[in-house]
CHARMM internal coordinates of N, CA and C (Angstrom, degrees):
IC EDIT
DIST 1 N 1 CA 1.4576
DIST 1 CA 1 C 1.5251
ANGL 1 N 1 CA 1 C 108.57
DIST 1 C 2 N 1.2108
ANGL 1 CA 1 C 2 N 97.76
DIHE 1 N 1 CA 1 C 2 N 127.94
DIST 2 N 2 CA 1.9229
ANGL 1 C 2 N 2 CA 98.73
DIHE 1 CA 1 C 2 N 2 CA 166.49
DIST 2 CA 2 C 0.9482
ANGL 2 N 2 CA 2 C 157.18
DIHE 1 C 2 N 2 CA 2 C -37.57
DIST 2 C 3 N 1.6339
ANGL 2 CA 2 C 3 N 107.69
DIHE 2 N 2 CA 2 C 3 N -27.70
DIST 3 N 3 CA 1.6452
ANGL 2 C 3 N 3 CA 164.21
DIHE 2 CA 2 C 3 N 3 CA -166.89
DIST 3 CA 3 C 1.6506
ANGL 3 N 3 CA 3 C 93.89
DIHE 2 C 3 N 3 CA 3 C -116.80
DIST 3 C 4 N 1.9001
ANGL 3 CA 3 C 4 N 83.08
DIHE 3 N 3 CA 3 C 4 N 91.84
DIST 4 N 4 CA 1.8112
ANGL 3 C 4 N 4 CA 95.01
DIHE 3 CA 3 C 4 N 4 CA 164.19
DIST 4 CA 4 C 2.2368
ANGL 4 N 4 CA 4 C 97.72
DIHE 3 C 4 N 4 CA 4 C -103.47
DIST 4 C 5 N 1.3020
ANGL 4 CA 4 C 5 N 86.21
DIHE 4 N 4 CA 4 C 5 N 148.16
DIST 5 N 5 CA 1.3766
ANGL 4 C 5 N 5 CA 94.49
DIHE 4 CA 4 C 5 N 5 CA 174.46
DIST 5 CA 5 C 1.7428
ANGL 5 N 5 CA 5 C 113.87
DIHE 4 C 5 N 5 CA 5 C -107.01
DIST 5 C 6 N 1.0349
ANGL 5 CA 5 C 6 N 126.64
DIHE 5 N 5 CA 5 C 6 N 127.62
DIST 6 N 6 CA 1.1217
ANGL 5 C 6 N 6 CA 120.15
DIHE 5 CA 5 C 6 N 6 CA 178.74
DIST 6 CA 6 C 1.8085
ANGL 6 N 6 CA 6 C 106.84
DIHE 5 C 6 N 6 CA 6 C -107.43
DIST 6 C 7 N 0.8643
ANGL 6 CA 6 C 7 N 83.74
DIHE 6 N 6 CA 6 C 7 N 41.96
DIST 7 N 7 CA 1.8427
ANGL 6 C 7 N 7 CA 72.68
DIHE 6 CA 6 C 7 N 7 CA 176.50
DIST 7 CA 7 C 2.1599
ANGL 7 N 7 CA 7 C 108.76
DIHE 6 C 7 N 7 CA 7 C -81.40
DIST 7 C 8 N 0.7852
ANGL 7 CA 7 C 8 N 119.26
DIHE 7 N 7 CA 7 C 8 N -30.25
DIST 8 N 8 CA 1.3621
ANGL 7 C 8 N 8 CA 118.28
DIHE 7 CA 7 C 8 N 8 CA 152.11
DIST 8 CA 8 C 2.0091
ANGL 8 N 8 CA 8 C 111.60
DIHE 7 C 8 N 8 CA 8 C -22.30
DIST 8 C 9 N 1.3236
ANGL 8 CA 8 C 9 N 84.74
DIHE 8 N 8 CA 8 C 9 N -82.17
DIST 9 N 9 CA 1.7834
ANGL 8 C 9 N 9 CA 104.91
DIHE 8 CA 8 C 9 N 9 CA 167.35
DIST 9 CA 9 C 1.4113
ANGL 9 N 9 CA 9 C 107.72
DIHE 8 C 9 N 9 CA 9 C -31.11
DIST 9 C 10 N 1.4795
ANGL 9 CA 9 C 10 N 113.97
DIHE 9 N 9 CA 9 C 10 N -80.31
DIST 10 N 10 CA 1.5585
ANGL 9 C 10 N 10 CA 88.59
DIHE 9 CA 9 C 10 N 10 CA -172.43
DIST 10 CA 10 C 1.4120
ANGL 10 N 10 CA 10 C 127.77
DIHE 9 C 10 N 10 CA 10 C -88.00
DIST 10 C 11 N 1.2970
ANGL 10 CA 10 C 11 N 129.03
DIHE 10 N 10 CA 10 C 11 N 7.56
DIST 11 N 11 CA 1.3218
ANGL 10 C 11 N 11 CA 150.26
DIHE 10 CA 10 C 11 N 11 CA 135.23
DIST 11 CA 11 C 1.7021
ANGL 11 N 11 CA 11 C 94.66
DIHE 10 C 11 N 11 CA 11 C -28.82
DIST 11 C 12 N 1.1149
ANGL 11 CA 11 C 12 N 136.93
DIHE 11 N 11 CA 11 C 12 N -72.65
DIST 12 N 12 CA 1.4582
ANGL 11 C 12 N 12 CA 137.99
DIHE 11 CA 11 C 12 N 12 CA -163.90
DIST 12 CA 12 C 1.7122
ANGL 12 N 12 CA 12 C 101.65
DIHE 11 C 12 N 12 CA 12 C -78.86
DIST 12 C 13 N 1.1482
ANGL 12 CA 12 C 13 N 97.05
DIHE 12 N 12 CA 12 C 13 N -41.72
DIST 13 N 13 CA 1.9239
ANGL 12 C 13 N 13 CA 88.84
DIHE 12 CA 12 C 13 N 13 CA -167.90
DIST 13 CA 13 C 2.0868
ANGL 13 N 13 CA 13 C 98.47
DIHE 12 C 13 N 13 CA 13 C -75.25
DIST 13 C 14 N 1.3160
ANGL 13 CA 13 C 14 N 111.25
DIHE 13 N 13 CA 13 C 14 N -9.01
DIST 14 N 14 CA 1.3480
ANGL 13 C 14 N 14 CA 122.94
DIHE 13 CA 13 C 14 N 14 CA -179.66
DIST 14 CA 14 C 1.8188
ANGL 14 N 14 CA 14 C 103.63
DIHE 13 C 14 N 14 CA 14 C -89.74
DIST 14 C 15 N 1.2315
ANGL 14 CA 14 C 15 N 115.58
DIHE 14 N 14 CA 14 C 15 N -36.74
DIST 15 N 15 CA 1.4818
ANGL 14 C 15 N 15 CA 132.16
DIHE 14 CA 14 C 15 N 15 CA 160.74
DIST 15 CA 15 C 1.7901
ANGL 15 N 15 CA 15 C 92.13
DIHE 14 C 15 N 15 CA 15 C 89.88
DIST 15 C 16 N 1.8287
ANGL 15 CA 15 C 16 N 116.26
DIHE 15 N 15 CA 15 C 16 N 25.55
DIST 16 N 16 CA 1.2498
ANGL 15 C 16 N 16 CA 122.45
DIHE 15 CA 15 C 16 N 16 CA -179.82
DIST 16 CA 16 C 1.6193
ANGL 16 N 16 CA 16 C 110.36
DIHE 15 C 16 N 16 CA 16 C -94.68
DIST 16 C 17 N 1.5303
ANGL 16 CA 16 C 17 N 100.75
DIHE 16 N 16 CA 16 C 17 N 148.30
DIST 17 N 17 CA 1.7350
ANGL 16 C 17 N 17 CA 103.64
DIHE 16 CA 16 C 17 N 17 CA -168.04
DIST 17 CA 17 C 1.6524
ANGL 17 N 17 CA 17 C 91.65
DIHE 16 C 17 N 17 CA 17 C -103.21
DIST 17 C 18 N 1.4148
ANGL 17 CA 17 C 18 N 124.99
DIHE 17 N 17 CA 17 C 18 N 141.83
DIST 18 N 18 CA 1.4571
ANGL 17 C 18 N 18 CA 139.54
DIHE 17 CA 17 C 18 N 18 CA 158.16
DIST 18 CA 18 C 1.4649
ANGL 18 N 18 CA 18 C 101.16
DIHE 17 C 18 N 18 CA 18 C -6.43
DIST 18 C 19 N 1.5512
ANGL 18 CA 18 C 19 N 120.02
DIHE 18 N 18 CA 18 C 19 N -74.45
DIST 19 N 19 CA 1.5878
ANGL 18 C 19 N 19 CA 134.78
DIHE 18 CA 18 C 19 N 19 CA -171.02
DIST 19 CA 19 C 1.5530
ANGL 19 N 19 CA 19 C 95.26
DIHE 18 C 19 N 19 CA 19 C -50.71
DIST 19 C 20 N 1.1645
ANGL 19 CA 19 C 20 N 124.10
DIHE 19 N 19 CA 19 C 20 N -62.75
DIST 20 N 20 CA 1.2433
ANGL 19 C 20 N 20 CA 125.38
DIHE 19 CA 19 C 20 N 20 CA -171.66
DIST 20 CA 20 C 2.0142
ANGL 20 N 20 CA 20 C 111.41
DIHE 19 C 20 N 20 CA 20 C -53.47
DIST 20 C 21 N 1.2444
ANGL 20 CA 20 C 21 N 94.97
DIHE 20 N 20 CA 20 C 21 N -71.13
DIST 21 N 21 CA 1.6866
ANGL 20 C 21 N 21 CA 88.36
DIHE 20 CA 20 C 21 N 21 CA 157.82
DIST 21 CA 21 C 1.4016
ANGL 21 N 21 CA 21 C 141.36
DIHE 20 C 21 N 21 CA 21 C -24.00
DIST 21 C 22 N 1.6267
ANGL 21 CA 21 C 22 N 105.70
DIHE 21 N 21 CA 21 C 22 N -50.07
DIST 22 N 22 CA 1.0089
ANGL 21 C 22 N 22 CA 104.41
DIHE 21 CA 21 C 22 N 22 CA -175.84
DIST 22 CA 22 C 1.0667
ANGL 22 N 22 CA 22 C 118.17
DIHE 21 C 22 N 22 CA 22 C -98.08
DIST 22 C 23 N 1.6878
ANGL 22 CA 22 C 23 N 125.66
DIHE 22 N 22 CA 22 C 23 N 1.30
DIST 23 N 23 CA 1.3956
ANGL 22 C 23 N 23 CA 105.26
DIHE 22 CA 22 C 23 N 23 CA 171.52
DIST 23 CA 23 C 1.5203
ANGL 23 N 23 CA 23 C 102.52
DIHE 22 C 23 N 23 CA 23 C -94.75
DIST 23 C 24 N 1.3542
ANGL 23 CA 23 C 24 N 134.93
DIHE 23 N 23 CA 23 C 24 N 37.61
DIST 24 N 24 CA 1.3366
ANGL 23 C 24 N 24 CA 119.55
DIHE 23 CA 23 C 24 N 24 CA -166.77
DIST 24 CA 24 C 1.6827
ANGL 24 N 24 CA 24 C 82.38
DIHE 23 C 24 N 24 CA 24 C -154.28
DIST 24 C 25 N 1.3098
ANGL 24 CA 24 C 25 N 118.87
DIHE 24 N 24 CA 24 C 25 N 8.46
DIST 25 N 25 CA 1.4243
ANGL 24 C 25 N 25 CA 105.81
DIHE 24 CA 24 C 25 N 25 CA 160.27
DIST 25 CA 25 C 1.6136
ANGL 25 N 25 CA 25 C 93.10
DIHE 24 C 25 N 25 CA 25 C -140.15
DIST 25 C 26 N 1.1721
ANGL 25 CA 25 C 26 N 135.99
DIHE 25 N 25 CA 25 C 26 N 34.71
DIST 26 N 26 CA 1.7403
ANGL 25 C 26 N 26 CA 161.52
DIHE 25 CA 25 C 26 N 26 CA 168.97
DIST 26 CA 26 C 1.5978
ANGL 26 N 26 CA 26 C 91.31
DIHE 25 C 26 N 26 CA 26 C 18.50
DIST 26 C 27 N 1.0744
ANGL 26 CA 26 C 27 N 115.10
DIHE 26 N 26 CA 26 C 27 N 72.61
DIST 27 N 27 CA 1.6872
ANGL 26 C 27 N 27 CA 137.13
DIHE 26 CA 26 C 27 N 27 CA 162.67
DIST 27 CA 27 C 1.5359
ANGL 27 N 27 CA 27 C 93.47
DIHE 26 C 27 N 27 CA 27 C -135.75
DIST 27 C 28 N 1.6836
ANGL 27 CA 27 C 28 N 91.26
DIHE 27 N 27 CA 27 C 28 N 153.73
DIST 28 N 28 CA 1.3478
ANGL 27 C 28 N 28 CA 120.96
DIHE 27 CA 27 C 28 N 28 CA -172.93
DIST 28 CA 28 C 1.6285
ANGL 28 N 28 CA 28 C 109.73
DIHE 27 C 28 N 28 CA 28 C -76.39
DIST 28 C 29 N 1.2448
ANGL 28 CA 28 C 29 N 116.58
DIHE 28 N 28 CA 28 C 29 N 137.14
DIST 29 N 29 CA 1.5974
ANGL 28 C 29 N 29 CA 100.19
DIHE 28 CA 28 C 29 N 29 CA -176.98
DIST 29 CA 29 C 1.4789
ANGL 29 N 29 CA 29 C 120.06
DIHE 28 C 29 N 29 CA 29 C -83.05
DIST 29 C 30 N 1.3361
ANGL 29 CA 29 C 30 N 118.80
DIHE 29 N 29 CA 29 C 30 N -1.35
DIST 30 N 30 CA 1.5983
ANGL 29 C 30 N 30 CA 113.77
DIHE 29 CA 29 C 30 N 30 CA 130.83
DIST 30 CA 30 C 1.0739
ANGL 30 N 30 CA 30 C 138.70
DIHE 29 C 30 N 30 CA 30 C -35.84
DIST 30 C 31 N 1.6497
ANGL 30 CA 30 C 31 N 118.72
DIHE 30 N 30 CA 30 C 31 N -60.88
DIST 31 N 31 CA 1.3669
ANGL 30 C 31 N 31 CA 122.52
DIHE 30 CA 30 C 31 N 31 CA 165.93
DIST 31 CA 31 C 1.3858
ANGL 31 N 31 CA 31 C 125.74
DIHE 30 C 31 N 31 CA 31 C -62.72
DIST 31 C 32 N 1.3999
ANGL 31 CA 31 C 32 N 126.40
DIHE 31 N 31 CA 31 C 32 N -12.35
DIST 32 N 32 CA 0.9572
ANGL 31 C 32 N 32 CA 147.87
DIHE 31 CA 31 C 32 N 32 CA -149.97
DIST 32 CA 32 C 1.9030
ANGL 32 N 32 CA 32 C 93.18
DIHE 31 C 32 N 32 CA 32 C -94.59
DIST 32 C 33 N 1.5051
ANGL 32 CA 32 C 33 N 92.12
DIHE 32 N 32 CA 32 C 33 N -68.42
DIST 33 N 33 CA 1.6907
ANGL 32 C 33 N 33 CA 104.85
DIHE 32 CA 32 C 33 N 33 CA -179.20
DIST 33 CA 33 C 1.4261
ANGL 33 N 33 CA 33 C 101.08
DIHE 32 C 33 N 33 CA 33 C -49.99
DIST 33 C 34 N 1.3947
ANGL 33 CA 33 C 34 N 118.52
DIHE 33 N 33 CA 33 C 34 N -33.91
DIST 34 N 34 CA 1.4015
ANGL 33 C 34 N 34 CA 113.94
DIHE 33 CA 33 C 34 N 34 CA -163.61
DIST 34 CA 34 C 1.7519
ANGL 34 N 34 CA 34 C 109.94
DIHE 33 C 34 N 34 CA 34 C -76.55
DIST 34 C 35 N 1.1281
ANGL 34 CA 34 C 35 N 106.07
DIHE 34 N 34 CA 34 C 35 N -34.66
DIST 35 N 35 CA 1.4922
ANGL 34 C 35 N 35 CA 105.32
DIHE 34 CA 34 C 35 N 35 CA 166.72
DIST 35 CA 35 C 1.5772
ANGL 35 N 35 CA 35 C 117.72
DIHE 34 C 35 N 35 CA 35 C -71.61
DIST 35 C 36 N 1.2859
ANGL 35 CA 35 C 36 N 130.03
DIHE 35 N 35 CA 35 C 36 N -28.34
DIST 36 N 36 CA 1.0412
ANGL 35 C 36 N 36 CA 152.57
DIHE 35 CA 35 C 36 N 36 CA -171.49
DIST 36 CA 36 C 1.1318
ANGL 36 N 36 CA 36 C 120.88
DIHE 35 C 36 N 36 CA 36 C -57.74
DIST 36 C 37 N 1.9317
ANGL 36 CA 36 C 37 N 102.60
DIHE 36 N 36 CA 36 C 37 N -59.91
DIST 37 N 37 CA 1.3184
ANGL 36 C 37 N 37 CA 112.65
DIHE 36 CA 36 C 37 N 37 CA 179.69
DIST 37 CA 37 C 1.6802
ANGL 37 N 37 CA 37 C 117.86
DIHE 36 C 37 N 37 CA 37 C -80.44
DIST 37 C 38 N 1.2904
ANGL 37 CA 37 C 38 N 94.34
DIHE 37 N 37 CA 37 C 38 N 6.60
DIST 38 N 38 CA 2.0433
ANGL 37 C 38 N 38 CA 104.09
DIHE 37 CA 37 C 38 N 38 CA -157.98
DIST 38 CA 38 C 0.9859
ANGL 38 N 38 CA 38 C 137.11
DIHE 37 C 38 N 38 CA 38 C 80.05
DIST 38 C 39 N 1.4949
ANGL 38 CA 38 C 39 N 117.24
DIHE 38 N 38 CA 38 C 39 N 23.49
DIST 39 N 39 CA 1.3112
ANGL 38 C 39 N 39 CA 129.29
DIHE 38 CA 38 C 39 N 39 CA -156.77
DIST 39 CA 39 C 2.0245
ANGL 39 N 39 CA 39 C 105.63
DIHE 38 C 39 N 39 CA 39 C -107.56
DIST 39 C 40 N 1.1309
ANGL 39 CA 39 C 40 N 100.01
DIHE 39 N 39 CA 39 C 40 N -10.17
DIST 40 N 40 CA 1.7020
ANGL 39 C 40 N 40 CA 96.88
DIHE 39 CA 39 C 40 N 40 CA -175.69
DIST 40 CA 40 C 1.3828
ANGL 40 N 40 CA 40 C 93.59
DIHE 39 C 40 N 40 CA 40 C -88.51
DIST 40 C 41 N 1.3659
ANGL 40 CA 40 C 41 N 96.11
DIHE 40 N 40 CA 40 C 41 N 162.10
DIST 41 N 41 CA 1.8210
ANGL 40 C 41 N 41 CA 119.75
DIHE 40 CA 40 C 41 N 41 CA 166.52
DIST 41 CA 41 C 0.8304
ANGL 41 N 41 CA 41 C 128.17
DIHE 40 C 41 N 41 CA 41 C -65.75
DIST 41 C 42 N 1.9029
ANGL 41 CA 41 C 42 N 95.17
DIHE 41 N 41 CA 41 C 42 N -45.34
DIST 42 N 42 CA 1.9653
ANGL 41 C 42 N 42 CA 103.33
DIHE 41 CA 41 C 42 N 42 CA -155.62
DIST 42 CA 42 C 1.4344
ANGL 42 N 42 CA 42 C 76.74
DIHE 41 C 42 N 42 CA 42 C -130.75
DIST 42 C 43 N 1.6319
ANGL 42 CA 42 C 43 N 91.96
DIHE 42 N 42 CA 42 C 43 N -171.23
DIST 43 N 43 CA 1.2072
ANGL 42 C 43 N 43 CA 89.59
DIHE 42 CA 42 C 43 N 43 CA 149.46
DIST 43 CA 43 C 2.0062
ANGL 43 N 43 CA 43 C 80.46
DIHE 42 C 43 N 43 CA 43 C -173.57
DIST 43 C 44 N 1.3192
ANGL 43 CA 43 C 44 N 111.61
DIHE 43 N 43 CA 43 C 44 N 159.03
DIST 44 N 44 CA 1.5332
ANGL 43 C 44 N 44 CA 132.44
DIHE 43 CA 43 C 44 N 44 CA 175.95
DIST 44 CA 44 C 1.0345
ANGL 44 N 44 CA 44 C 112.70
DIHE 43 C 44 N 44 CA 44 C -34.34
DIST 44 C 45 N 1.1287
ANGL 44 CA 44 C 45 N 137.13
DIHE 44 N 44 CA 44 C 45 N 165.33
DIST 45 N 45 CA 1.7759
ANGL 44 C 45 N 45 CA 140.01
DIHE 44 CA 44 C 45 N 45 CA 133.91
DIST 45 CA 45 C 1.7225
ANGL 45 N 45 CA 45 C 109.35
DIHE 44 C 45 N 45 CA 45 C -81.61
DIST 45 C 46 N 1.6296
ANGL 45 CA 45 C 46 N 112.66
DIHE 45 N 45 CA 45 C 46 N -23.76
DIST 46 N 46 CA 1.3812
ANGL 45 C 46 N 46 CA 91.64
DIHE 45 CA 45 C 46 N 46 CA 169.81
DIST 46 CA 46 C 1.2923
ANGL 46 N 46 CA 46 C 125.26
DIHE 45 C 46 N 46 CA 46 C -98.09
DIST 46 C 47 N 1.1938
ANGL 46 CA 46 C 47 N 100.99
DIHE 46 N 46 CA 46 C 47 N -11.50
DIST 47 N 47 CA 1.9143
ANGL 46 C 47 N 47 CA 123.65
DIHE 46 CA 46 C 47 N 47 CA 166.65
DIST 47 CA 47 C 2.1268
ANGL 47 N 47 CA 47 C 104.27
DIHE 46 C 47 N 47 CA 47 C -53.08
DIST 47 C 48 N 1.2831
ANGL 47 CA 47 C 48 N 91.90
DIHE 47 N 47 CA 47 C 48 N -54.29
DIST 48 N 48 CA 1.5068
ANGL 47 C 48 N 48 CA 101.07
DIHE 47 CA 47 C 48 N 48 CA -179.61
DIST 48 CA 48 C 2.1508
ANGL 48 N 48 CA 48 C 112.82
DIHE 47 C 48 N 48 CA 48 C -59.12
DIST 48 C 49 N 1.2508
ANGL 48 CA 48 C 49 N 92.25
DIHE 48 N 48 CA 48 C 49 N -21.98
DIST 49 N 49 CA 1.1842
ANGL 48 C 49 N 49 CA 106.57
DIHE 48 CA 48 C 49 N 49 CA -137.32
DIST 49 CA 49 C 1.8456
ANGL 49 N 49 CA 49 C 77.26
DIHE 48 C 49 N 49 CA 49 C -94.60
DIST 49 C 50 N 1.2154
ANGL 49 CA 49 C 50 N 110.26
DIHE 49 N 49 CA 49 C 50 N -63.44
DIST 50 N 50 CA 1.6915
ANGL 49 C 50 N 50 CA 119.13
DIHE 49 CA 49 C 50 N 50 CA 172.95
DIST 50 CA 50 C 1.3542
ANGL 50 N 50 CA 50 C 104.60
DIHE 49 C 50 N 50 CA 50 C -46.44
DIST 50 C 51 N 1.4324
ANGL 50 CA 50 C 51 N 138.34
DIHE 50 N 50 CA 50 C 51 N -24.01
DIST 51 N 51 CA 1.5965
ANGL 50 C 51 N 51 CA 111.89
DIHE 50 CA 50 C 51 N 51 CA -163.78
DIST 51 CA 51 C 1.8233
ANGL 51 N 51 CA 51 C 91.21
DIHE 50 C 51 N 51 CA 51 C -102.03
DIST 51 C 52 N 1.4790
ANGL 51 CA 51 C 52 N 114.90
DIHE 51 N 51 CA 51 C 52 N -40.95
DIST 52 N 52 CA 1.0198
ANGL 51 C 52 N 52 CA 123.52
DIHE 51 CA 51 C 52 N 52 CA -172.88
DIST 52 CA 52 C 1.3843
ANGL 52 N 52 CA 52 C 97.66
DIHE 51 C 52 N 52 CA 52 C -44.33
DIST 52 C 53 N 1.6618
ANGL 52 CA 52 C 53 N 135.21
DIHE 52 N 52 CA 52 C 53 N -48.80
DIST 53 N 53 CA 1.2159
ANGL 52 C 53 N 53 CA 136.78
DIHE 52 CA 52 C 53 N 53 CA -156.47
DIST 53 CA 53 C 2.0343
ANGL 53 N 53 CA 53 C 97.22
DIHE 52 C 53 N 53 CA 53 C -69.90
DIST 53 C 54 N 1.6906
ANGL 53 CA 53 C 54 N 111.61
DIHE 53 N 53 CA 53 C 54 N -64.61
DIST 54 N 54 CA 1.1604
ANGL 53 C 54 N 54 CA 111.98
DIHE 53 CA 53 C 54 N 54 CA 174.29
DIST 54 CA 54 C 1.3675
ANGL 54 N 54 CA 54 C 115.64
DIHE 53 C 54 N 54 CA 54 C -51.94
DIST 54 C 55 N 1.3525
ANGL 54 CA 54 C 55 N 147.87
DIHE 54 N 54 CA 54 C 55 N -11.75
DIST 55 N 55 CA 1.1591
ANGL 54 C 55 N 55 CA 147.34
DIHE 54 CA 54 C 55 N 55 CA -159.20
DIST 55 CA 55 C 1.5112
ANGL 55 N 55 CA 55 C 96.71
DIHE 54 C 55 N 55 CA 55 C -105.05
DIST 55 C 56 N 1.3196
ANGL 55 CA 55 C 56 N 115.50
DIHE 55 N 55 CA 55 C 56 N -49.55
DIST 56 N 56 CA 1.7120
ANGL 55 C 56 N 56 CA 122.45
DIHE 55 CA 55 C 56 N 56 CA -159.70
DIST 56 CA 56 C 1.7251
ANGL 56 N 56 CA 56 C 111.27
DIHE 55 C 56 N 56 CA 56 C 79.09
DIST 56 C 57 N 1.5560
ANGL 56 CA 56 C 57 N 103.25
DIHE 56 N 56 CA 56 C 57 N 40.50
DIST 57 N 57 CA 1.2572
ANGL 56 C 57 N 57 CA 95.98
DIHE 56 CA 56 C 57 N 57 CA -169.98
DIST 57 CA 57 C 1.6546
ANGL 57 N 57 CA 57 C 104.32
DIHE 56 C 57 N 57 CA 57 C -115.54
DIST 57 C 58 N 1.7576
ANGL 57 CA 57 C 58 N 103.80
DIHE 57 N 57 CA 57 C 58 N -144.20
DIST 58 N 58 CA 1.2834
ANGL 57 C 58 N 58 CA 107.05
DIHE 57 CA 57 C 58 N 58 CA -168.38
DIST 58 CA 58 C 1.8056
ANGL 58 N 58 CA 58 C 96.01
DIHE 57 C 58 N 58 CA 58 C -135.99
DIST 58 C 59 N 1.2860
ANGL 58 CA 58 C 59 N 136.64
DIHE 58 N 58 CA 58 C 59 N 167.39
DIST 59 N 59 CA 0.9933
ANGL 58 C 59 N 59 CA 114.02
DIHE 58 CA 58 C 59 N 59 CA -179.15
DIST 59 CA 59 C 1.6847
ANGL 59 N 59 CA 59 C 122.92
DIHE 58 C 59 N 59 CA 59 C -89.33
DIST 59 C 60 N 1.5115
ANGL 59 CA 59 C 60 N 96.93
DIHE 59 N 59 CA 59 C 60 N -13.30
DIST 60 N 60 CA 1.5436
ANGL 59 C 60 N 60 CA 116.77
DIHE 59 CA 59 C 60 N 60 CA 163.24
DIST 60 CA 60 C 1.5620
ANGL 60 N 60 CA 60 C 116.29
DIHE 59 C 60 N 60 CA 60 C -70.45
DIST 60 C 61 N 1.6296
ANGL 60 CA 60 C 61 N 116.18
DIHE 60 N 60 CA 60 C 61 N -12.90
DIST 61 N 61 CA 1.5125
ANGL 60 C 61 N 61 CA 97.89
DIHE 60 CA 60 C 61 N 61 CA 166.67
DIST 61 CA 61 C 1.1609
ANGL 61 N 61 CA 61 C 121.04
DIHE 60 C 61 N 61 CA 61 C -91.34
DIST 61 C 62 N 1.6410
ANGL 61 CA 61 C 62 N 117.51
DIHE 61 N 61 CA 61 C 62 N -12.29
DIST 62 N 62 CA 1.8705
ANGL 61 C 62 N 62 CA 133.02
DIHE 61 CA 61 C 62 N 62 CA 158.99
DIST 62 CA 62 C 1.4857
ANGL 62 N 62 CA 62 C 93.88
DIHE 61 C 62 N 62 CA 62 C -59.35
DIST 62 C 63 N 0.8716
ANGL 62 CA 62 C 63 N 119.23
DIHE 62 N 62 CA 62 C 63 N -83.00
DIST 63 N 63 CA 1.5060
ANGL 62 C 63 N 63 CA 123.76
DIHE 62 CA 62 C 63 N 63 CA -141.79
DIST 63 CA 63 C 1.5542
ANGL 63 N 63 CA 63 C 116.54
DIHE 62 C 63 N 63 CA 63 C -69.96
DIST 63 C 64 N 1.1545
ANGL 63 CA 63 C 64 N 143.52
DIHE 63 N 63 CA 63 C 64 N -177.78
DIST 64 N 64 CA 1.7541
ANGL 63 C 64 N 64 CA 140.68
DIHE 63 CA 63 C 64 N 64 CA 140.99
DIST 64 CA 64 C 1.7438
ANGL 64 N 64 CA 64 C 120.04
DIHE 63 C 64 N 64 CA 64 C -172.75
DIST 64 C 65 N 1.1176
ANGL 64 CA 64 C 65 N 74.75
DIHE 64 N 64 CA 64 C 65 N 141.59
DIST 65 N 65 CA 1.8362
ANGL 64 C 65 N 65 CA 78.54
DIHE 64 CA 64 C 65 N 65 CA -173.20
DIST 65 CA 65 C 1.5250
ANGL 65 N 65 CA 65 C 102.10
DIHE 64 C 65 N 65 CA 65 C -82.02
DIST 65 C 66 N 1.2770
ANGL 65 CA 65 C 66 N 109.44
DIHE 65 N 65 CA 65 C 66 N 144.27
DIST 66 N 66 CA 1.3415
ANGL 65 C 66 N 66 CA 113.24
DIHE 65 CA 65 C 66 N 66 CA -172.25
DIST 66 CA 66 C 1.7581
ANGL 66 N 66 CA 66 C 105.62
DIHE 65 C 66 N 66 CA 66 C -127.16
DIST 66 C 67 N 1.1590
ANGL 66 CA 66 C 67 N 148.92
DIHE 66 N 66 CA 66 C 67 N 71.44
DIST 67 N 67 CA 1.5093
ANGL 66 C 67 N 67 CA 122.06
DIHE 66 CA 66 C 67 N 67 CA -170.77
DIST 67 CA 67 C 1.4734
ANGL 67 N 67 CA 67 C 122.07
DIHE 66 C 67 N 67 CA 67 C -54.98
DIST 67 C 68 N 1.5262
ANGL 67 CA 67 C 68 N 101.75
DIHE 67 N 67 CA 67 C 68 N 132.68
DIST 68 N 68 CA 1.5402
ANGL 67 C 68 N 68 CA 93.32
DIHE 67 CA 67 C 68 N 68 CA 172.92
DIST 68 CA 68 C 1.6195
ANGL 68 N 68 CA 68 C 116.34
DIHE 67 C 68 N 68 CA 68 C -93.63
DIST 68 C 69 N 1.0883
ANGL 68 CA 68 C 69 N 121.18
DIHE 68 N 68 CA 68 C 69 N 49.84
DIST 69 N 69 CA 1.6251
ANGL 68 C 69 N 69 CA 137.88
DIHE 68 CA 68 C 69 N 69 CA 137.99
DIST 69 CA 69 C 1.2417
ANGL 69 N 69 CA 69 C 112.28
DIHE 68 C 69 N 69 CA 69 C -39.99
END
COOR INIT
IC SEED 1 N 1 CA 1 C
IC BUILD
């Protein structure tokens, strides 16, 4: 998929653990890994919108287009 997620990335440059994430963006840390590892489809605008807030980020530092060219 084209759509790399870096939430890993700022998870570490945030120095935040999954558990910690997710109780402050109140998703399951299943779903959590699942976005994590790159494995979801979709994902929310308020899902994006909750981590961005716990993160202090942008939604371009989650997300990135990658071409597979």
């Amino acid at each position: 998929m084209p759509i790399i997620v870096n939430l890993d990335v700022m998870m570490a440059k945030r120095k935040m653990s999954l558990n910690e994430l997710s109780e402050k963006v109140d998703l399951t840390l299943s779903n959590l890994s699942i976005l994590k590892t790159g494995k979801a489809k979709a994902v929310r605008f308020s899902t994006l919108e909750a981590i961005c807030k716990a993160l202090d980020c942008q939604p371009g530092d989650l997300l990135e287009f990658v071409s597979e060219e």
